[in-house]
GUVEXRO-799476 format. One record per residue (C-alpha): residue number from 1; residue in three letters; z, y, x. Coordinates in steps of 0.05 Angstrom, whole numbers, plus 5000, padded with zeros to 4 digits. Layout:
<rs>
+-----+------+------+------+------+
! seq ! type !    w !    v !    u !
+-----+------+------+------+------+
! NUM !  ala !    Z !    Y !    X !
...
+-----+------+------+------+------+
</rs>
This chain:
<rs>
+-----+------+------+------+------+
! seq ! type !    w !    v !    u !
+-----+------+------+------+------+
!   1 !  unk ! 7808 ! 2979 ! 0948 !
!   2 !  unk ! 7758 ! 2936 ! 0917 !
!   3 !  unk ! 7804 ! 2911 ! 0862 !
!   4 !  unk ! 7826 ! 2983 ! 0833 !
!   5 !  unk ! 7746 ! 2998 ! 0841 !
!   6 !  unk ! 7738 ! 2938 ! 0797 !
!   7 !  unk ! 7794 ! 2957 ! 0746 !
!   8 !  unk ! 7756 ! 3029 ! 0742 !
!   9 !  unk ! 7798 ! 3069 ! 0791 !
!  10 !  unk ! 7753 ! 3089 ! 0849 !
!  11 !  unk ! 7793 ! 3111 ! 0903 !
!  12 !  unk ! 7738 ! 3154 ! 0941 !
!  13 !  unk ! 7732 ! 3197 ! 0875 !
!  14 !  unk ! 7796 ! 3214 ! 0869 !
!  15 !  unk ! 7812 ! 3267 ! 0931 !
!  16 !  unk ! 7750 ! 3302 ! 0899 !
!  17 !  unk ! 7779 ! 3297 ! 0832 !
!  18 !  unk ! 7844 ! 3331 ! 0857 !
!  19 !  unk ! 7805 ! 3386 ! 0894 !
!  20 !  unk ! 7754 ! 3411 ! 0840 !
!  21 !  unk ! 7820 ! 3411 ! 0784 !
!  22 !  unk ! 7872 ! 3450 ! 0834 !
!  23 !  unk ! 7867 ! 3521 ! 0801 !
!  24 !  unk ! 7848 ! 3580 ! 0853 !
!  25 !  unk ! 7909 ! 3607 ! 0866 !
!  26 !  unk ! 7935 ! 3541 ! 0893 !
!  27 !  unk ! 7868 ! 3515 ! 0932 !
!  28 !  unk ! 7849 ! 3582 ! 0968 !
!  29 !  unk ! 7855 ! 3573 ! 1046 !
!  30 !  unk ! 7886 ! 3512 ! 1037 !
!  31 !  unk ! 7856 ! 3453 ! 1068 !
!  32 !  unk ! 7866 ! 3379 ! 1019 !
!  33 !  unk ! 7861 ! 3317 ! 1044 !
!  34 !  unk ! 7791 ! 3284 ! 1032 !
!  35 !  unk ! 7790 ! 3213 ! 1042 !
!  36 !  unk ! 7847 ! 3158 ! 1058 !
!  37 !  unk ! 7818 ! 3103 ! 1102 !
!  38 !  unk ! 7848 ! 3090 ! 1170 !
!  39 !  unk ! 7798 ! 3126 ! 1212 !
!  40 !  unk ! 7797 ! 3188 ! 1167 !
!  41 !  unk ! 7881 ! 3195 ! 1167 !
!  42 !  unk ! 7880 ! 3203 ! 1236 !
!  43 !  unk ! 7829 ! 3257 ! 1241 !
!  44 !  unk ! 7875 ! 3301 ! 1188 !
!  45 !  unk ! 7897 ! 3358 ! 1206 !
!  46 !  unk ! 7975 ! 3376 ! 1204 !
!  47 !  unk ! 7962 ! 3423 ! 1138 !
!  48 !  unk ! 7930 ! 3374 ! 1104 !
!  49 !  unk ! 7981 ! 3320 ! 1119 !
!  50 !  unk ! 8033 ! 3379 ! 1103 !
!  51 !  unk ! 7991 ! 3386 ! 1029 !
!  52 !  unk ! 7984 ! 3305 ! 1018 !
!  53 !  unk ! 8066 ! 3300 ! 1030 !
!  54 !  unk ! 8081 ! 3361 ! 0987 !
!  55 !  unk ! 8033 ! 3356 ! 0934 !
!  56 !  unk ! 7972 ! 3300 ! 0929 !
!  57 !  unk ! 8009 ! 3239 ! 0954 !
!  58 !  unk ! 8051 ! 3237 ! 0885 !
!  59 !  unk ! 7990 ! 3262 ! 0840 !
!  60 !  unk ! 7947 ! 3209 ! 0888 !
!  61 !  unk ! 8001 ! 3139 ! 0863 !
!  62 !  unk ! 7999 ! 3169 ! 0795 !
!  63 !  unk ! 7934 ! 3153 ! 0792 !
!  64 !  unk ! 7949 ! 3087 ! 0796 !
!  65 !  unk ! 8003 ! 3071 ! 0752 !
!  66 !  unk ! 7964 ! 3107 ! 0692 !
!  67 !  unk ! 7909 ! 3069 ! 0704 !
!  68 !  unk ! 7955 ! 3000 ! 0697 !
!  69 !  unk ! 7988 ! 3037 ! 0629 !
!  70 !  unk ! 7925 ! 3053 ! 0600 !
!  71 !  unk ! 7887 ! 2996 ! 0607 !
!  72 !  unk ! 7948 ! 2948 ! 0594 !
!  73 !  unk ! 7927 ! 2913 ! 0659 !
!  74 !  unk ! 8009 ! 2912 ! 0676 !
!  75 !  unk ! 8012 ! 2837 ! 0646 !
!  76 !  unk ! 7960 ! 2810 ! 0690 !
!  77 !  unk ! 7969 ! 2852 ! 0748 !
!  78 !  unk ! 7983 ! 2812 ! 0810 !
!  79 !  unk ! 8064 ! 2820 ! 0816 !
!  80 !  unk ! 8054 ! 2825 ! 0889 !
!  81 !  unk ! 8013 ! 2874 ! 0890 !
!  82 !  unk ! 8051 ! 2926 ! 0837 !
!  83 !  unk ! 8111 ! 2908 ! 0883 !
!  84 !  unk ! 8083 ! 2932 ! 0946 !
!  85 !  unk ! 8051 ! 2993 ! 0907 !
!  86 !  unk ! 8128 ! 3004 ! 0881 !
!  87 !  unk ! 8155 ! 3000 ! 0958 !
!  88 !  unk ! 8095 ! 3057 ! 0981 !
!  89 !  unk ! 8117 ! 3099 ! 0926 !
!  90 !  unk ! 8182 ! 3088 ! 0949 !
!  91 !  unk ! 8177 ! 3101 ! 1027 !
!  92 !  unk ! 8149 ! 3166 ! 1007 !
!  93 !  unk ! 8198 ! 3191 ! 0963 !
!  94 !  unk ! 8258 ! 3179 ! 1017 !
!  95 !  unk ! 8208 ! 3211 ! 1063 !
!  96 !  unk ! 8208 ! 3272 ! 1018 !
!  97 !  unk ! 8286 ! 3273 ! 1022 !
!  98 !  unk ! 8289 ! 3284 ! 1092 !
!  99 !  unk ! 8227 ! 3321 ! 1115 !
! 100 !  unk ! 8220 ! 3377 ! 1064 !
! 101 !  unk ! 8298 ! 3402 ! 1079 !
! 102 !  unk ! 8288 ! 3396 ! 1154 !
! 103 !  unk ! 8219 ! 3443 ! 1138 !
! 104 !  unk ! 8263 ! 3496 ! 1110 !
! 105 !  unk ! 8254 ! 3569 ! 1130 !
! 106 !  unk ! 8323 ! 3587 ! 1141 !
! 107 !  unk ! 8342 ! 3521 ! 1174 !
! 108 !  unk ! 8354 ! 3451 ! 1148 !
! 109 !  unk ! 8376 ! 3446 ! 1080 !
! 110 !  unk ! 8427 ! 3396 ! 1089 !
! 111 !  unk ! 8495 ! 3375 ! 1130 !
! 112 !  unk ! 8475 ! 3343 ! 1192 !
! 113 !  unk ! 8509 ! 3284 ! 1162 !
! 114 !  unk ! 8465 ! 3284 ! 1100 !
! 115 !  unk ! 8404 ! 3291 ! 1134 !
! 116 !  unk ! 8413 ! 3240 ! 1186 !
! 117 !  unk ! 8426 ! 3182 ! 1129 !
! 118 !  unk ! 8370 ! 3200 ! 1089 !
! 119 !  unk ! 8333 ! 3189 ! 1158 !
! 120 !  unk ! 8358 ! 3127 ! 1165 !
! 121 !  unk ! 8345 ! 3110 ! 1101 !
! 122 !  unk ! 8268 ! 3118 ! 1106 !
! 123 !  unk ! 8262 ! 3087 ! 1173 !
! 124 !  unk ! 8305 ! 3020 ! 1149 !
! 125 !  unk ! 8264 ! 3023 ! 1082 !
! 126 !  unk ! 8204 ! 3015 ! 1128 !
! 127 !  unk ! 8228 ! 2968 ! 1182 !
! 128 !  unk ! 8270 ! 2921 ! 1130 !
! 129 !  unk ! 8230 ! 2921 ! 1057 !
! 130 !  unk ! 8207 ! 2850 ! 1037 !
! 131 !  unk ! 8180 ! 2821 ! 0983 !
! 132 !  unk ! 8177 ! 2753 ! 0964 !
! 133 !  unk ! 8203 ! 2738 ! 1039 !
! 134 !  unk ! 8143 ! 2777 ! 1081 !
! 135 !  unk ! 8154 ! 2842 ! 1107 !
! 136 !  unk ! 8125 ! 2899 ! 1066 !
! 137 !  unk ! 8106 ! 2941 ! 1123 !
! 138 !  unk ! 8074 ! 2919 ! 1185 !
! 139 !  unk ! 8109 ! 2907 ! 1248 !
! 140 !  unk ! 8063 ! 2961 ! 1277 !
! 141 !  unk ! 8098 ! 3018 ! 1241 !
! 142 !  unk ! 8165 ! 2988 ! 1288 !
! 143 !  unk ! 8148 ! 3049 ! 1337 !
! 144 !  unk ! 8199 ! 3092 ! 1386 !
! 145 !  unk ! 8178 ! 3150 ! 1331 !
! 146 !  unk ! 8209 ! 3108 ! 1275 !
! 147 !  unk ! 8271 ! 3090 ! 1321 !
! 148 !  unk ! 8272 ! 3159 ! 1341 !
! 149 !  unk ! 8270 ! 3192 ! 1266 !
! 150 !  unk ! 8325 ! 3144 ! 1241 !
! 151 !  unk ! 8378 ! 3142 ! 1300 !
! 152 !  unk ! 8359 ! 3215 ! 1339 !
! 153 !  unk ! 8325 ! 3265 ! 1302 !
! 154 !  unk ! 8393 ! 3290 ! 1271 !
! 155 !  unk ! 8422 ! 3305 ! 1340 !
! 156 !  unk ! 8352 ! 3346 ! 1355 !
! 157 !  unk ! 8370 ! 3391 ! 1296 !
! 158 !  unk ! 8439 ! 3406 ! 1320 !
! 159 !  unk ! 8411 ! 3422 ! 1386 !
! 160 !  unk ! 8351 ! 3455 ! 1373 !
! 161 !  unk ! 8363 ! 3474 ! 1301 !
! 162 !  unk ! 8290 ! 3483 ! 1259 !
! 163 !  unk ! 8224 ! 3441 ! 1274 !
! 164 !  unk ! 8199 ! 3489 ! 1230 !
! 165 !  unk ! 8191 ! 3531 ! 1288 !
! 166 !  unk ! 8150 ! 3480 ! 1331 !
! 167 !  unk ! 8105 ! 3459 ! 1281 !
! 168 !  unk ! 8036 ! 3449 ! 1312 !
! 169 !  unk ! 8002 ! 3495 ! 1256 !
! 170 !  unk ! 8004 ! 3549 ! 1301 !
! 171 !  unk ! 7962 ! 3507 ! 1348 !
! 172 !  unk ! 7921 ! 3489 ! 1312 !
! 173 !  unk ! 7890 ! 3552 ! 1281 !
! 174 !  unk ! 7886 ! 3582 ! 1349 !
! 175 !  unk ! 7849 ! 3513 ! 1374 !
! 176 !  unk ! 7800 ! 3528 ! 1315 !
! 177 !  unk ! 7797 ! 3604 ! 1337 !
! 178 !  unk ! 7777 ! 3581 ! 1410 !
! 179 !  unk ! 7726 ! 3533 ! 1388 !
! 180 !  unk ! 7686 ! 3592 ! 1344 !
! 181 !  unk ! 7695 ! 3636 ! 1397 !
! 182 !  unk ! 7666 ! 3589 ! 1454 !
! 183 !  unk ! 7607 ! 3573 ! 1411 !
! 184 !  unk ! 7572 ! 3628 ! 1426 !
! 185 !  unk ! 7582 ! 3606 ! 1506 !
! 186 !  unk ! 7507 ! 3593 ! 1530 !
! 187 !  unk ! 7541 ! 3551 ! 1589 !
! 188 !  unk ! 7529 ! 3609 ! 1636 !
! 189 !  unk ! 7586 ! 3639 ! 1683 !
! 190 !  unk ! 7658 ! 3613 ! 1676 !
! 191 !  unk ! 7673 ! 3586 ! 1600 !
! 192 !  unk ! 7743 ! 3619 ! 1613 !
! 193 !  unk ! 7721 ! 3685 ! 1632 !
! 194 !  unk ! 7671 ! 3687 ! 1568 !
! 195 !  unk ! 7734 ! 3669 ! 1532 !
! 196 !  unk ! 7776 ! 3715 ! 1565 !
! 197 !  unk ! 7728 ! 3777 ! 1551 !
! 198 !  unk ! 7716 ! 3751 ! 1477 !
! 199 !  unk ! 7786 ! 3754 ! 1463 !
! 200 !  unk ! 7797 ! 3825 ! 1490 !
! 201 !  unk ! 7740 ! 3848 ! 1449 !
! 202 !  unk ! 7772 ! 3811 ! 1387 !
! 203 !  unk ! 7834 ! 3852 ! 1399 !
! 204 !  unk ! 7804 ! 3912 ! 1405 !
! 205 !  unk ! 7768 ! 3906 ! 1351 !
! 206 !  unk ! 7837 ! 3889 ! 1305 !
! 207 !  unk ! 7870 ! 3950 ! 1336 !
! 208 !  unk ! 7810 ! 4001 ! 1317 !
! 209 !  unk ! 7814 ! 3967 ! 1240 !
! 210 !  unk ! 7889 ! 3979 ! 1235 !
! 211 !  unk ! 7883 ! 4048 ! 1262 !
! 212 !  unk ! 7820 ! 4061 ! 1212 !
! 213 !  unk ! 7865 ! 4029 ! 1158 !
! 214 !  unk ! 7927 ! 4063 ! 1172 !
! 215 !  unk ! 7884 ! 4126 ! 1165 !
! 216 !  unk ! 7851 ! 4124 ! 1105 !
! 217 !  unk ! 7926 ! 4094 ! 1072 !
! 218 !  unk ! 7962 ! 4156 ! 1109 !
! 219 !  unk ! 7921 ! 4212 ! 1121 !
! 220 !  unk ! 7867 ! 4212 ! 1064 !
! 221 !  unk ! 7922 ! 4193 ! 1009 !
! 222 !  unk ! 7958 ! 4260 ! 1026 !
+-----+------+------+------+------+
</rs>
């Protein structure tokens, strides 16, 4: 981090950077990544993960590489270090192969076959890259997950067809929708019941606006 904030790239601008210069129609409701250090990455939520894998992560490296062609910094750049930029770049492009198809709305994209070597293909990437003789990734990515994606997660699909369907979105927005509701718990009385009662009131509430809306599209238009 220090040396691209020395060569002019400062990596804690650049999120915001993305953000301010995403046009409306593509930032609305949408929730960006903000910052890339350890700590923050696993506080991100699974749409902003979904957003860095779909669309910042590529813009994000780009960064980078214009910065080296620009400033003609290719020549003195440590090889090393443009190598294991080139293998990141790499991991996530072979993760793009596998997990956009298997995200696919009407089922994965792809023959079983297909899909489960471009699986393997990421998770050997990451557990077998080297450069210059040392491992490229560490040993701690060498999880059950990784063993799981490469040798397993094709027989999951034929079994249990599209993850799309047990995506933790879902979860999430309705973990955010309890946490607003229970805010206005003043830690009288059973939280549940609170909850319960808020809930029935939300619905209510949605059902009276439909009707209201249904009217005034229905009944006044005639």
């Amino acid at each position: 981090m220090n040396t691209w904030g020395a060569a002019g790239l400062f990596v804690d601008h650049l999120f915001y950077d993305f953000r301010v210069n995403v046009p409306p129609w593509g930032s609305t409701g949408r929730r960006f990544p903000r910052d890339l250090r350890d700590g923050s990455i696993c506080s991100w939520t699974a749409e902003e993960c979904l957003n860095w894998a779909r669309v910042v992560w590529r813009w994000f490296f780009q960064q980078f590489y214009t910065m080296l062609d620009t400033t003609g910094q290719y020549d003195q750049m440590n090889p090393l270090a443009l190598a294991s930029l080139d293998a990141v770049v790499e991991a996530w492009e072979k993760l793009e192969g596998w997990l956009f198809p298997a995200m696919d709305r009407n089922g994965v994209s792809l023959s079983l076959t297909d899909f489960r070597e471009r699986c393997l293909e990421y998770a050997m990437h990451l557990k077998n890259h080297t450069i210059d003789g040392v491992r490229t990734f560490p040993v701690g990515l060498q999880t059950h997950t990784l063993h799981a994606l490469g040798a397993h997660l094709w027989r999951y699909q034929g079994w249990w067809g599209n993850v799309r369907e047990h995506q933790c979105y879902v979860f999430e927005r309705m973990a955010a929708t309890l946490t607003q509701t229970l805010g206005a718990w003043n830690g009288r009385g059973e939280g549940g019941d609170f909850l319960a009662r808020k809930l029935r009131h939300k619905e209510a509430s949605q059902r009276h606006v439909d009707a209201l809306v249904g009217y005034v599209s229905t009944g006044c238009a005639s």
